[in-house]
Backbone as a chain_set.jsonl record, in Angstrom:
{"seq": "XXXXXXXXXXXXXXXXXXXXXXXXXXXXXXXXXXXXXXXXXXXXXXXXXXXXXXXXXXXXXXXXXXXXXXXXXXXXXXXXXXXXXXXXXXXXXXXXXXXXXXXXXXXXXXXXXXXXXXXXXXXXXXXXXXXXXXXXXXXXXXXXXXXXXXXXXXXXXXXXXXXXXXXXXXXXXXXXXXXXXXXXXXXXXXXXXXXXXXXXXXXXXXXX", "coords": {"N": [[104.634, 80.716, 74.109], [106.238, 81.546, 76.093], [104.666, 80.285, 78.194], [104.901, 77.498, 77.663], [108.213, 77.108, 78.24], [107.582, 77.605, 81.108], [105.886, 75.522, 82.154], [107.762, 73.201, 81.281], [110.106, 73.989, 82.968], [108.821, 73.806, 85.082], [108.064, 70.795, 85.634], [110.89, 70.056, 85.454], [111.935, 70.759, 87.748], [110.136, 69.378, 89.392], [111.037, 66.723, 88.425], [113.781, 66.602, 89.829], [116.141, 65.405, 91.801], [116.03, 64.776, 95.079], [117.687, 67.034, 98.127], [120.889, 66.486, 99.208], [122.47, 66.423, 101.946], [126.117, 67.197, 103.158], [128.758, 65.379, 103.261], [129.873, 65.03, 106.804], [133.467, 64.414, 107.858], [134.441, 61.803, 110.316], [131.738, 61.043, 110.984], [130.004, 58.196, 111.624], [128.196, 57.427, 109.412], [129.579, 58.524, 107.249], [129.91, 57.91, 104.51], [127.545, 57.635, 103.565], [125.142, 59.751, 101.664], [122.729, 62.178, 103.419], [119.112, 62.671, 103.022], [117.919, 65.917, 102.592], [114.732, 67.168, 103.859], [111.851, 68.97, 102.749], [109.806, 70.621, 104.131], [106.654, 72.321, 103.822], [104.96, 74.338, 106.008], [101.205, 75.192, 106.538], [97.689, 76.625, 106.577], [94.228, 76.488, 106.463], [93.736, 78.779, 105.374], [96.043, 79.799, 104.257], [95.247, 78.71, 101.851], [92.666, 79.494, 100.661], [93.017, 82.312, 101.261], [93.186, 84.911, 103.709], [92.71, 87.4, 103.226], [90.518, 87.648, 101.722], [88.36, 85.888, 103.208], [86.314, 86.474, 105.659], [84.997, 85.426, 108.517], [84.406, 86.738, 110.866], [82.975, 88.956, 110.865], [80.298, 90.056, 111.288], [80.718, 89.272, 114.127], [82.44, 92.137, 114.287], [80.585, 94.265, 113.317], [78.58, 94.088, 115.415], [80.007, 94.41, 117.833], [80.849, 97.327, 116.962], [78.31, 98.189, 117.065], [77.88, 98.027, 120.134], [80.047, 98.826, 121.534], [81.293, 101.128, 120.667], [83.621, 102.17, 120.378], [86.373, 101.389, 119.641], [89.482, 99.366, 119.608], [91.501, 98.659, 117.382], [93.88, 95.891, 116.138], [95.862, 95.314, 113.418], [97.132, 93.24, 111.238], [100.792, 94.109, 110.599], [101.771, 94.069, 107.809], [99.45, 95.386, 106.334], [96.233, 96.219, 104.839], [94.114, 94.506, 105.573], [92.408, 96.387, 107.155], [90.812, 97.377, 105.015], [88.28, 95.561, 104.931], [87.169, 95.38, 106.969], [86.276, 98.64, 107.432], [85.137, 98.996, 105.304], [82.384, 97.357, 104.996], [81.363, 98.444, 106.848], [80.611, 101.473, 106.299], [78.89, 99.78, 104.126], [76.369, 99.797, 105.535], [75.955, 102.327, 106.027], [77.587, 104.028, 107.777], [79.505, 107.318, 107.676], [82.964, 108.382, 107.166], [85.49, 109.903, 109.088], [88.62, 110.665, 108.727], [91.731, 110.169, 110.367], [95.557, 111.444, 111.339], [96.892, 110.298, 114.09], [99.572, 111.483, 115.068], [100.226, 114.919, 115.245], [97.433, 115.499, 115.941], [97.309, 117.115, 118.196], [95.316, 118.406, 120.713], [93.135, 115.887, 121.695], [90.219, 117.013, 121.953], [89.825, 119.71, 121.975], [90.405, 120.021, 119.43], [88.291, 117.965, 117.913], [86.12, 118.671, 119.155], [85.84, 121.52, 119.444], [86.158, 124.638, 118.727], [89.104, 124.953, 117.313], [92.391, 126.528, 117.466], [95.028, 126.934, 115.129], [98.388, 127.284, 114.369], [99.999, 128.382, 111.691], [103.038, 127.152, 110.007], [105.606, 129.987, 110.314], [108.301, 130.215, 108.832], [110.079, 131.846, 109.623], [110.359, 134.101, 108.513], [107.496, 135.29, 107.864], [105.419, 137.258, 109.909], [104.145, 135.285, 113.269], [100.94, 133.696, 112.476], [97.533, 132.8, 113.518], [95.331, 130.4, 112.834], [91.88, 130.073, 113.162], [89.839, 126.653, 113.592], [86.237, 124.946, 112.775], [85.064, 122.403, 114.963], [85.96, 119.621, 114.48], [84.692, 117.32, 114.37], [81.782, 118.026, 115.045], [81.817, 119.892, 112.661], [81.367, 117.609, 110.468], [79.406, 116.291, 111.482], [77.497, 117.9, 111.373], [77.225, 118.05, 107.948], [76.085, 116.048, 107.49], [74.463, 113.464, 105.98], [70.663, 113.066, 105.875], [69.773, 110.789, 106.192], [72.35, 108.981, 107.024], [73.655, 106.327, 109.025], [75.898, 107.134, 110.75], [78.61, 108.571, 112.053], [82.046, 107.689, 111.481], [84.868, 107.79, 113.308], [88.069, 107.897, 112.577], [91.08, 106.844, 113.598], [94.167, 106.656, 112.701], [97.296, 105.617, 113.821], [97.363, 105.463, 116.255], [98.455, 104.853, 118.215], [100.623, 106.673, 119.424], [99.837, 107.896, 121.34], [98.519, 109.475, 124.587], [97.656, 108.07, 127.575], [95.343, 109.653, 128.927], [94.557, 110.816, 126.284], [93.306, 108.918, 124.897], [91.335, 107.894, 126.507], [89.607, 110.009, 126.013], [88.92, 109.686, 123.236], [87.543, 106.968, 123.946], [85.229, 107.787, 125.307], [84.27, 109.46, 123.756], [81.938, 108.498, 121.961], [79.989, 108.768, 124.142], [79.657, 111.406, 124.209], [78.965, 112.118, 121.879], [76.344, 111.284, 120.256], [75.943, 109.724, 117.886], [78.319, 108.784, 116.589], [80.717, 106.988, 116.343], [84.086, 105.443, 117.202], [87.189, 104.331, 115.832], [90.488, 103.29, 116.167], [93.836, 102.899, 115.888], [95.669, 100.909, 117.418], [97.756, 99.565, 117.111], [99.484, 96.668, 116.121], [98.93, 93.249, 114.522], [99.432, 89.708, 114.604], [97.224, 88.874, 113.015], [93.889, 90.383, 111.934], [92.427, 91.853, 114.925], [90.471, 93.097, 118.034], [89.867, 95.613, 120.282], [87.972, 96.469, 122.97], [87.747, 99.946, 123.522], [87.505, 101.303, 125.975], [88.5, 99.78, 127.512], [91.607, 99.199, 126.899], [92.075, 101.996, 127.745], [92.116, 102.11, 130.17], [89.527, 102.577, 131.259], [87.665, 100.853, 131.716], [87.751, 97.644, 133.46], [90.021, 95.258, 131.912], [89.41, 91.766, 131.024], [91.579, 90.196, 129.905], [93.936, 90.955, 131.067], [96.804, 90.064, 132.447], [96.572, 88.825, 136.189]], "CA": [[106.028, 80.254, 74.192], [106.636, 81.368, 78.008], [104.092, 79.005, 78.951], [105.395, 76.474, 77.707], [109.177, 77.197, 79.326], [107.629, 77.829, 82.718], [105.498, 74.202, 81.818], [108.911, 72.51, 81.332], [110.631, 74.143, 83.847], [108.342, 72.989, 86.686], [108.464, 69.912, 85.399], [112.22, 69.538, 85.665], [111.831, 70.689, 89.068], [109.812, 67.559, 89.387], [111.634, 65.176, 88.672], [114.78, 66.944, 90.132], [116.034, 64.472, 92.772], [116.601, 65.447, 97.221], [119.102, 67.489, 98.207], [122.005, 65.853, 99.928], [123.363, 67.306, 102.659], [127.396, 67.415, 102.76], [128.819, 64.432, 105.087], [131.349, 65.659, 107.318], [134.359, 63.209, 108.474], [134.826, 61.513, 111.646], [130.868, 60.546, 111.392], [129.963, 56.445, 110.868], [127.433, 57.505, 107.873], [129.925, 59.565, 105.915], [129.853, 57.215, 102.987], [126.144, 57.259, 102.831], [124.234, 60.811, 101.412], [121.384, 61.774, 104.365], [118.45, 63.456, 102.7], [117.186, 66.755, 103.428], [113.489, 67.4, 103.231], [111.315, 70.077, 103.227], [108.216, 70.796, 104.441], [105.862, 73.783, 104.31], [103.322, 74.489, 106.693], [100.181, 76.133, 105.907], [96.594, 76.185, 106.541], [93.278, 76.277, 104.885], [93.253, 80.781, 105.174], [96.836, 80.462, 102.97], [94.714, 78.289, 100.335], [91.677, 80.283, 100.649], [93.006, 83.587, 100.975], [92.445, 85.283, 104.51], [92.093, 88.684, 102.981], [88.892, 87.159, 101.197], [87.2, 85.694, 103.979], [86.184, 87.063, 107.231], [83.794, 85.257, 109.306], [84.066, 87.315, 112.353], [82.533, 90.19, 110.401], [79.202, 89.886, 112.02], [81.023, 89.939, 115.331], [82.676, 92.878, 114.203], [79.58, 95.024, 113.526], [77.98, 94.025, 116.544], [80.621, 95.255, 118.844], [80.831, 97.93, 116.978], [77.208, 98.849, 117.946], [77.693, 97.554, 121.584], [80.994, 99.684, 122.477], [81.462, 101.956, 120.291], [84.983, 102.645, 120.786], [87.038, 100.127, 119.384], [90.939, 99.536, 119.577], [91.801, 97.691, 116.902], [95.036, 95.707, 116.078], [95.635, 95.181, 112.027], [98.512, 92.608, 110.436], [101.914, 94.861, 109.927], [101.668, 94.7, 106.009], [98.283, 96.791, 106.075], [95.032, 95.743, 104.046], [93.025, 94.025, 106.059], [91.455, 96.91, 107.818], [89.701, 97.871, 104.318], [87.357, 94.823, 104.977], [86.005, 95.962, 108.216], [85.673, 99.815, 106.898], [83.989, 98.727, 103.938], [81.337, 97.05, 105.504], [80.581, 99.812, 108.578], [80.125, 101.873, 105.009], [77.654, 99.395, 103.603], [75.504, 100.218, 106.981], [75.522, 103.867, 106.219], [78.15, 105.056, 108.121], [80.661, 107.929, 106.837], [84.015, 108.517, 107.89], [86.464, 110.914, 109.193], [90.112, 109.899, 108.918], [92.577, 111.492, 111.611], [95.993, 110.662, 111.868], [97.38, 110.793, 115.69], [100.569, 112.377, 115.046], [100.074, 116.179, 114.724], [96.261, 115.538, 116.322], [97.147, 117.843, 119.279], [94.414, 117.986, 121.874], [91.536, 115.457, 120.409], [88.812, 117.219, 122.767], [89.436, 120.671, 121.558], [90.284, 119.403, 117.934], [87.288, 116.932, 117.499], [84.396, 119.371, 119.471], [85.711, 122.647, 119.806], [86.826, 125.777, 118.124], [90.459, 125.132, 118.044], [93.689, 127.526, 117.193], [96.157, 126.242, 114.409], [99.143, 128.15, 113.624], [100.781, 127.716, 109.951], [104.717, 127.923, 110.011], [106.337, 131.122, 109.704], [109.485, 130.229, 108.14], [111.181, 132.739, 110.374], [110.151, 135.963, 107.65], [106.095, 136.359, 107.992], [104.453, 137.222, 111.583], [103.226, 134.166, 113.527], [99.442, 133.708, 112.452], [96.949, 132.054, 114.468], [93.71, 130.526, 112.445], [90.606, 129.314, 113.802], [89.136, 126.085, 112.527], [85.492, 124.694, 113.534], [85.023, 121.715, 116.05], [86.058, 118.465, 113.326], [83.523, 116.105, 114.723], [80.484, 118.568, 114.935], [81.41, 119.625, 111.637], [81.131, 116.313, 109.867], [77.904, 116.059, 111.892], [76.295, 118.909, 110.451], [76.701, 117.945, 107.199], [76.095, 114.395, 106.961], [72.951, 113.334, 104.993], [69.651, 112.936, 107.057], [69.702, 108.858, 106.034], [73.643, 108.217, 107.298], [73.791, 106.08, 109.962], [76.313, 107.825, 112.16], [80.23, 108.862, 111.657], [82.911, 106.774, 112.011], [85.918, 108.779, 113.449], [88.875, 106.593, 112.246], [92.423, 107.659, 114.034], [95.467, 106.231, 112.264], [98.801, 105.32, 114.375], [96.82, 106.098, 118.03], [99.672, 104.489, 119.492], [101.106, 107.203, 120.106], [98.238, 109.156, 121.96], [98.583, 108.804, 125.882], [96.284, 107.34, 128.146], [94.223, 110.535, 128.753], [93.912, 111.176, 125.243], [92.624, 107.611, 124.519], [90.245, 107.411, 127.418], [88.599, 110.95, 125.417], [88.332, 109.138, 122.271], [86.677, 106.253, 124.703], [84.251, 108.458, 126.004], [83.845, 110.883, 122.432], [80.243, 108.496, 121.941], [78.658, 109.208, 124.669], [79.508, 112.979, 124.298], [78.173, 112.374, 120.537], [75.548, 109.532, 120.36], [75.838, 109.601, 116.714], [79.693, 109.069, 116.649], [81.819, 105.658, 116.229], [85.565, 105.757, 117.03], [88.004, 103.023, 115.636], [91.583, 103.711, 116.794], [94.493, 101.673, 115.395], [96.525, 100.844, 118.818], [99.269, 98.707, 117.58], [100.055, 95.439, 115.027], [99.111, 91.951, 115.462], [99.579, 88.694, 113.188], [96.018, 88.874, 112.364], [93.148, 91.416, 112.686], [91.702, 91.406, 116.204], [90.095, 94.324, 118.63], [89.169, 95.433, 121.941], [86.956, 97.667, 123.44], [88.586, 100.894, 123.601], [87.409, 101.596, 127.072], [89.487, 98.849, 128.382], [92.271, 99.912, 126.213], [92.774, 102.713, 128.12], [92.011, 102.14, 131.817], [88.143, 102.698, 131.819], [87.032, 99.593, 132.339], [88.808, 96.905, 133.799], [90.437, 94.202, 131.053], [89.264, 90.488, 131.852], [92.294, 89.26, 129.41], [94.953, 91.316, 131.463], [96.8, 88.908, 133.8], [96.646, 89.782, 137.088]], "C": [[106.499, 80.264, 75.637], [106.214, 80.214, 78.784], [104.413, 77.506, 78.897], [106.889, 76.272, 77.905], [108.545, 76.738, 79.843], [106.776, 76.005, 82.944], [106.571, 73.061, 82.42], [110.117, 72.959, 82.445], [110.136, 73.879, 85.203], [108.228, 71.072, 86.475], [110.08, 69.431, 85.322], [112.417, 69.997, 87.416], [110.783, 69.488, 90.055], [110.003, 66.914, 90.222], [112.583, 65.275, 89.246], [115.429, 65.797, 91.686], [117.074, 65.238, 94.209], [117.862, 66.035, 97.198], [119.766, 66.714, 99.115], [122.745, 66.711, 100.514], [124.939, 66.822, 102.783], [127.877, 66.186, 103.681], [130.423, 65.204, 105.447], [132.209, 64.348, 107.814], [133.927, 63.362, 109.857], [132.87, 61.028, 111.695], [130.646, 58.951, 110.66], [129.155, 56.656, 109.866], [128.489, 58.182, 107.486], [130.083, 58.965, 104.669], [128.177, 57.355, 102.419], [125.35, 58.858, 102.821], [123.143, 61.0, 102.449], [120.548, 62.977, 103.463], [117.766, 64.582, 103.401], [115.927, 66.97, 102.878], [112.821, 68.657, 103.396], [110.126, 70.367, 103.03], [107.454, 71.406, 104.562], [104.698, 73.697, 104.803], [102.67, 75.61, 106.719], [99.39, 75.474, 106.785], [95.644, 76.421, 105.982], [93.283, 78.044, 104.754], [94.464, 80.559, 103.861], [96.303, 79.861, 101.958], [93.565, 79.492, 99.376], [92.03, 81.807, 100.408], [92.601, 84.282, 102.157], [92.075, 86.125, 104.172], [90.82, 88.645, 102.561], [87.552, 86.749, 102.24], [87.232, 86.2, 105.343], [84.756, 86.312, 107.438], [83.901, 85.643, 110.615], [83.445, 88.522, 111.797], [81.03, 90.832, 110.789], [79.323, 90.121, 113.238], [81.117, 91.67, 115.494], [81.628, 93.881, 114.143], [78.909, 95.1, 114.707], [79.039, 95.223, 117.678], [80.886, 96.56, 118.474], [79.754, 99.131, 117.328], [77.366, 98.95, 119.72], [78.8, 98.513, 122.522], [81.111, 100.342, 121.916], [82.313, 102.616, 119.828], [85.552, 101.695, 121.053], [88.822, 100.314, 119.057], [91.567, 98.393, 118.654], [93.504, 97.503, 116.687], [95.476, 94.778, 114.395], [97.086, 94.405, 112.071], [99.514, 94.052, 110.039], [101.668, 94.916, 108.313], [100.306, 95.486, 105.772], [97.246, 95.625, 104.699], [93.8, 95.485, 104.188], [91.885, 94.934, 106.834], [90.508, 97.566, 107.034], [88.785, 97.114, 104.436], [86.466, 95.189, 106.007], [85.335, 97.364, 107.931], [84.905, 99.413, 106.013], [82.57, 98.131, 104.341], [80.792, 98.142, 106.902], [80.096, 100.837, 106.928], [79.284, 101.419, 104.581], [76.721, 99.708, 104.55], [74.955, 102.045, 107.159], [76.764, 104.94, 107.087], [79.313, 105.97, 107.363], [81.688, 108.154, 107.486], [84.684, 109.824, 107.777], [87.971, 110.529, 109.697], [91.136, 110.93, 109.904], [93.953, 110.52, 111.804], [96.493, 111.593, 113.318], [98.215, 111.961, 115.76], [100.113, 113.645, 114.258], [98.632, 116.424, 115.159], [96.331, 116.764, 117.203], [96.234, 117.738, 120.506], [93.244, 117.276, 121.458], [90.296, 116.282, 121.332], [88.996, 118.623, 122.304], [89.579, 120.434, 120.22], [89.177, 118.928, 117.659], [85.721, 117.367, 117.927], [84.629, 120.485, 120.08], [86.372, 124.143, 118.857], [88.2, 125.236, 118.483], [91.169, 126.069, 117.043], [94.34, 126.348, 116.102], [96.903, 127.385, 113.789], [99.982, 127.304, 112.475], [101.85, 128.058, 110.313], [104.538, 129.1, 109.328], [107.413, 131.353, 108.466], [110.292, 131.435, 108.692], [111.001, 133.986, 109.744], [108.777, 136.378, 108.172], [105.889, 136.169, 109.887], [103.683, 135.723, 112.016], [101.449, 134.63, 113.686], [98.932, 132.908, 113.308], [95.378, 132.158, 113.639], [93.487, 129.782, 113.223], [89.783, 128.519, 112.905], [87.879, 125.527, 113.194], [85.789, 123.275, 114.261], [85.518, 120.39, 114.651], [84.849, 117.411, 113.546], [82.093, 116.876, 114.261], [80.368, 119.335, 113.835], [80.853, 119.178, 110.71], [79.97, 115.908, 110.274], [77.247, 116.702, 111.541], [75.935, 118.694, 109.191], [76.341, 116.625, 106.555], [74.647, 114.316, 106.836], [72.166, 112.765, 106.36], [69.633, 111.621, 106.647], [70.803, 108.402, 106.704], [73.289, 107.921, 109.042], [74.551, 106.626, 110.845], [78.224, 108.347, 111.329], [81.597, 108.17, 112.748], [84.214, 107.968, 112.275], [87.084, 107.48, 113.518], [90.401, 106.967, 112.601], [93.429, 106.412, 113.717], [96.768, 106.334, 113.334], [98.24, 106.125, 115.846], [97.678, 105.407, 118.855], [100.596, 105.112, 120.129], [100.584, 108.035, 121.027], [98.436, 108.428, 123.559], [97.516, 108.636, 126.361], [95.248, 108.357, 128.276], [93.578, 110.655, 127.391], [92.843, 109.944, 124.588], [91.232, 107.776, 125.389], [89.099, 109.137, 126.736], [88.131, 110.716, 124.235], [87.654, 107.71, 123.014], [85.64, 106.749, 124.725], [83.139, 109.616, 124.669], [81.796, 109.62, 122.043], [79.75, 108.636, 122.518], [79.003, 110.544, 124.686], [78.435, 113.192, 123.157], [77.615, 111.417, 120.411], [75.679, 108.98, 118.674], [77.171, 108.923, 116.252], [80.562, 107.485, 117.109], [83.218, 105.97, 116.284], [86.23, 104.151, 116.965], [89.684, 103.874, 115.901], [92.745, 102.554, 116.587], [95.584, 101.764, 116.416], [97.496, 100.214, 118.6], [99.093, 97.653, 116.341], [99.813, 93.996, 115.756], [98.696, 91.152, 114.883], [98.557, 88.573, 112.482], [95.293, 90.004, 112.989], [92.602, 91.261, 113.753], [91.536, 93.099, 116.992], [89.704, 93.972, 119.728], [88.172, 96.618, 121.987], [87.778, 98.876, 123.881], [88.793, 101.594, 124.883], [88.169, 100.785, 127.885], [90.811, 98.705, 128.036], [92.82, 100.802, 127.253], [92.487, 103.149, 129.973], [90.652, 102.374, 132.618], [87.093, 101.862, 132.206], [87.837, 98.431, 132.387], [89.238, 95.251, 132.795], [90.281, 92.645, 131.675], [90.665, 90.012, 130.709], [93.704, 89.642, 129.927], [95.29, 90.352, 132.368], [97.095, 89.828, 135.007], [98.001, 89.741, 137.791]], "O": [[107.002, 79.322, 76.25], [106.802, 79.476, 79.576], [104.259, 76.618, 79.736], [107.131, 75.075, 77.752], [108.387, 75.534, 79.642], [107.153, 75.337, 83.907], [106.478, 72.344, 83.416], [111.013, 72.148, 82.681], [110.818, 73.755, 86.22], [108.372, 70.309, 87.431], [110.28, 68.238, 85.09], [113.158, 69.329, 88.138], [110.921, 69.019, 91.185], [109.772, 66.561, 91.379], [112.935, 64.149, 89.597], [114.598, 65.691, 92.588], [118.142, 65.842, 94.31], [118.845, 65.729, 96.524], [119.026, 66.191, 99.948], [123.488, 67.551, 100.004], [124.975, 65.671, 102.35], [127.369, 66.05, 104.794], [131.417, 65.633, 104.862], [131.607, 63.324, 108.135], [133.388, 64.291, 110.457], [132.672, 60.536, 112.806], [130.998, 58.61, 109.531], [129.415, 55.778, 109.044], [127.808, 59.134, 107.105], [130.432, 59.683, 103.732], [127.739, 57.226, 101.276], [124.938, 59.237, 103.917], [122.435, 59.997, 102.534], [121.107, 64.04, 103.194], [117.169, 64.456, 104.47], [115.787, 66.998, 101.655], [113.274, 69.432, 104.239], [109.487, 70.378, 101.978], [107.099, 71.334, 105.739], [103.671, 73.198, 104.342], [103.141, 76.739, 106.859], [99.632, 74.489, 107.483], [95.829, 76.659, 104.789], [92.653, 78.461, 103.781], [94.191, 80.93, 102.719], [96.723, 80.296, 100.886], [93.556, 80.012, 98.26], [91.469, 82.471, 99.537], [91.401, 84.518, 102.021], [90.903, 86.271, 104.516], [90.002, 89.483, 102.937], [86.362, 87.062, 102.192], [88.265, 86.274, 106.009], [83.721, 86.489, 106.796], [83.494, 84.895, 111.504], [83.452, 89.356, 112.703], [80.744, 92.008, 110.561], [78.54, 90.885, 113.804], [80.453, 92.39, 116.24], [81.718, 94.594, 115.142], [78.611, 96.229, 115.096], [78.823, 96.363, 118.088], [81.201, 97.27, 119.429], [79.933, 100.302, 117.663], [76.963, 99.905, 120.384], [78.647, 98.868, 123.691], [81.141, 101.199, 122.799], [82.129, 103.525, 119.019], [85.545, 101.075, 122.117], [89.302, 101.234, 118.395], [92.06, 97.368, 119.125], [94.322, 98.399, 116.898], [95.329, 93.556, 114.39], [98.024, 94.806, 112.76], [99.069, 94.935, 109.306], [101.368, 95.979, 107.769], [100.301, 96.277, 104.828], [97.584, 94.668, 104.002], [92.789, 95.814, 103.569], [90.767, 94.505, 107.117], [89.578, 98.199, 107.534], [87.813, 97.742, 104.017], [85.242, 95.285, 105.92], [84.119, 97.485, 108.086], [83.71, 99.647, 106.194], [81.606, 98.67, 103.798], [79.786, 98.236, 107.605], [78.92, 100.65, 106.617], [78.395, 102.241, 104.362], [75.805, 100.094, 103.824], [74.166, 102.678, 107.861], [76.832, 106.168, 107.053], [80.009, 105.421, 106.509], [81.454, 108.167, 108.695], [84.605, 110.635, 106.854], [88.318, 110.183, 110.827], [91.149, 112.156, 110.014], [93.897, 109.356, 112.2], [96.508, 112.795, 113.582], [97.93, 113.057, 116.243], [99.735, 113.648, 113.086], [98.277, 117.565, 114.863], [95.407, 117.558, 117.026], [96.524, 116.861, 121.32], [92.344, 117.899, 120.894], [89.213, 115.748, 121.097], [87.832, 118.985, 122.133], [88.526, 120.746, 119.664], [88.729, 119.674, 116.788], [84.644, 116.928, 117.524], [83.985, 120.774, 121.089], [87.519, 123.951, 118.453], [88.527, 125.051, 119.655], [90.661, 126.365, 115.961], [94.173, 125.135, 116.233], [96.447, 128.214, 113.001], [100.407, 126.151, 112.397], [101.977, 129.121, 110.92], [103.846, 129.39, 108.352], [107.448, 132.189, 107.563], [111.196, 131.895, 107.994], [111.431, 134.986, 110.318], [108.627, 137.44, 108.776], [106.142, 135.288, 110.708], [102.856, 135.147, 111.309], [100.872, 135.394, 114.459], [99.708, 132.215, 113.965], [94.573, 133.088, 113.603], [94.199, 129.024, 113.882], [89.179, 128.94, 111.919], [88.089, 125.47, 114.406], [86.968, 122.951, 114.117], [85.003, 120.811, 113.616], [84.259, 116.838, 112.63], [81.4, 116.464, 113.33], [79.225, 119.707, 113.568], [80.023, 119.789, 110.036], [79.355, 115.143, 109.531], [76.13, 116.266, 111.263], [74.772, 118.918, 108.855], [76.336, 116.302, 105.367], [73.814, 114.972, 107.463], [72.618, 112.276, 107.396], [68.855, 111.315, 107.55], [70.579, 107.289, 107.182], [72.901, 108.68, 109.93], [74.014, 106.719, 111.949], [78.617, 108.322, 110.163], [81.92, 108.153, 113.936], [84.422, 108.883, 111.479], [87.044, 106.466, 114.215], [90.974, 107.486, 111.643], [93.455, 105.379, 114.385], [97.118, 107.495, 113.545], [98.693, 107.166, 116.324], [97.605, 105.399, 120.084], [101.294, 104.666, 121.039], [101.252, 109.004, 121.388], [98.493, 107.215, 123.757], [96.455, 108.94, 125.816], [94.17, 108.057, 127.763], [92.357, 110.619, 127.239], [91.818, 110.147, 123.938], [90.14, 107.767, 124.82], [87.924, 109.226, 127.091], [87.093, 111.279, 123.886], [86.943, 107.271, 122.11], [84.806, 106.14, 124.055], [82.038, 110.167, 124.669], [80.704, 110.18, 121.948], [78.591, 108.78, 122.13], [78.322, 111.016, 125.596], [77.46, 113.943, 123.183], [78.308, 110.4, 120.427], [75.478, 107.795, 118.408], [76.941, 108.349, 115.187], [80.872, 107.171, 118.259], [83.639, 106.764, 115.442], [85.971, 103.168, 117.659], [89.781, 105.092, 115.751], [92.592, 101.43, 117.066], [96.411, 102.668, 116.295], [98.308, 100.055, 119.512], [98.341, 98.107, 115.479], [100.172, 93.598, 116.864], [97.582, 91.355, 114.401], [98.698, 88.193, 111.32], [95.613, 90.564, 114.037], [92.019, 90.178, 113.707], [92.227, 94.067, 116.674], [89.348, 92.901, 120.218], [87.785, 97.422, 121.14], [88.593, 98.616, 124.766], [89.777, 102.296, 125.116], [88.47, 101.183, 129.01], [91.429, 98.026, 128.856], [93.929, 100.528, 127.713], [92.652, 104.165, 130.648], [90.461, 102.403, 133.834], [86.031, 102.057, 132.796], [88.591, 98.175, 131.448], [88.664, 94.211, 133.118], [90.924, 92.316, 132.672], [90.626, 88.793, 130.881], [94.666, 88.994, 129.514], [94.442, 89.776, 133.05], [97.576, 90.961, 135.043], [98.265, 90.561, 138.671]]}, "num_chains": 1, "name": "protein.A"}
């Protein structure tokens, strides 16, 4: 029964005939209706579906072998960056999710004994635990087949340039060790090299 409404209701939208915009006085057409039209522009991704296809995904792996330390920049509504994880996954690698805010120092966080105190709430004594290194954790126990560990830092836009240029540098400390780093928003998915990102190697798309 709906279907056949919604049937008849696109069908009366049809046949429905142009809108007519209003004529105002004092112009020489105001006796004659001017049609308004309307036109939507697309292209073949909104038929297709961009979330479906990726043919840079081949790029994408590559550079992710080649630098290591990638700054990517994901569409504002969020989604698209499960296509690229999902495939570094089919490859073997495992991940470790981190977001920025509340990271603290990533070089004693990510490969060293660090300190974390739990709130007090103003009644118990300030504690002070000790947790192990997060990176060389996740490296100890990752299966003798996994290709390597992806270290995946959520909202790194707020992380200053030192801290960036140590997640730059965190594969060659750990050869095993992939960092993706989400630097910012941008109408479609696209990335850089994370070393140029943050001042370690010099950007050929910066203007001078």
């Amino acid at each position: 029964m709906w279907s056949g409404a919604a049937a008849a209701a696109a069908a009366a939208r049809a046949v429905s005939p142009p809108l007519h915009a209003p004529s105002l006085p004092g112009r020489r057409d105001a006796g004659r209706p001017s049609t308004v039209s309307v036109r939507a522009a697309g292209g073949l991704m909104d038929f297709v579906g961009g979330d479906l296809v990726k043919p840079d995904l081949g790029r994408w792996l590559d550079d992710v072998e080649e630098h290591k330390a990638l700054a990517i920049y994901p569409p504002h509504e969020g989604g698209y960056e499960g296509r690229y994880l999902n495939r570094l996954r089919y490859q073997g690698y495992y991940f470790l999710d981190m977001s920025a805010r509340g990271l603290g120092d990533p070089e004693s966080t990510l490969t060293k004994i660090h300190p974390v105190c739990p709130p007090s709430l103003g009644r118990q004594p300030v504690a002070r635990w000790y947790f192990p290194p997060e990176v060389d954790y996740r490296l100890s126990l990752l299966h003798p087949d996994a290709k390597g560990l992806v270290v995946w830092v959520l909202e790194a836009k707020v992380l200053s340039k030192a801290e960036l240029q140590f997640l730059a540098m965190l594969p060659d400390l750990r050869p095993k060790v992939r960092v993706i780093a989400e630097c910012g928003n941008w109408r479609k998915f696209t990335w850089k090299p994370l070393k140029q990102i943050s001042g370690l190697e010099p950007d050929p798309d910066a203007e001078e």
